[in-house]
LOKOL-372664 format. One line per field, with one value per residue (C-alpha): residue number from 1; x, y, z. Coordinates in steps of 0.25 Angstrom, whole numbers, m for minus. Layout:
N
n: c(NUM,...)
X: c(X,...)
Y: c(Y,...)
Z: c(Z,...)
//
This chain:
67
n: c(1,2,3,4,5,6,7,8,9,10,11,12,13,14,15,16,17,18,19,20,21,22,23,24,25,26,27,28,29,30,31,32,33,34,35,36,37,38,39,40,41,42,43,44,45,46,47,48,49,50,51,52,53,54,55,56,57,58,59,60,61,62,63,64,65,66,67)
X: c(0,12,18,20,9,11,1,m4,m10,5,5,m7,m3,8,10,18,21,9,0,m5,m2,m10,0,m11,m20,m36,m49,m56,m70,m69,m57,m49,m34,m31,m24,m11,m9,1,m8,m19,m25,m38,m46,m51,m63,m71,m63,m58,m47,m37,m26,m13,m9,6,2,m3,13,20,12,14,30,30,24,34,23,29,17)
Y: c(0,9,8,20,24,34,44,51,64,67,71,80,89,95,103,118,127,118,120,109,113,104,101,99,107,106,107,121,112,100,104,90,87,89,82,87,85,93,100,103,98,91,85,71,72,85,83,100,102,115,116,121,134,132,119,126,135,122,115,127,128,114,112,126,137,150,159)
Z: c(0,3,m13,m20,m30,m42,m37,m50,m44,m39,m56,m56,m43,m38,m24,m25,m14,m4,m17,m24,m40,m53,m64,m74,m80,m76,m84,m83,m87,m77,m69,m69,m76,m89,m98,m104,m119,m127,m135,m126,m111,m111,m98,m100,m90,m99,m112,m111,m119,m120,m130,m125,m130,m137,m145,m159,m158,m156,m167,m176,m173,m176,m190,m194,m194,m190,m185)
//
């Protein structure tokens, strides 16, 4: 009973200065985690979805467009 466990909350949370700090982002529509993709964040629970600013730069400099 006394083994080690991987506690997976320890990832979501973490404590600065006596204040308990969220590392990921939360839903304005249901107020749960979101998942992080690298274009965009999206909540599996309500299905909101918000693109991350940068992306449509980094595709562009990609391809070779000069803007």
């Amino acid at each position: 009973m006394s083994e080690k466990k991987d506690l997976k909350i320890l990832r979501l949370y973490k404590v600065e200065d006596d204040k308990v700090v969220r590392l990921k982002k939360i839903c304005p529509k249901c107020g749960r985690f979101m998942a992080e993709h690298e274009d965009r964040y999206h909540c599996g629970y309500c299905g909101y979805t918000e693109f991350k600013q940068n992306i449509e730069k980094k595709y562009i400099k990609e391809i070779g467009i000069q803007i």
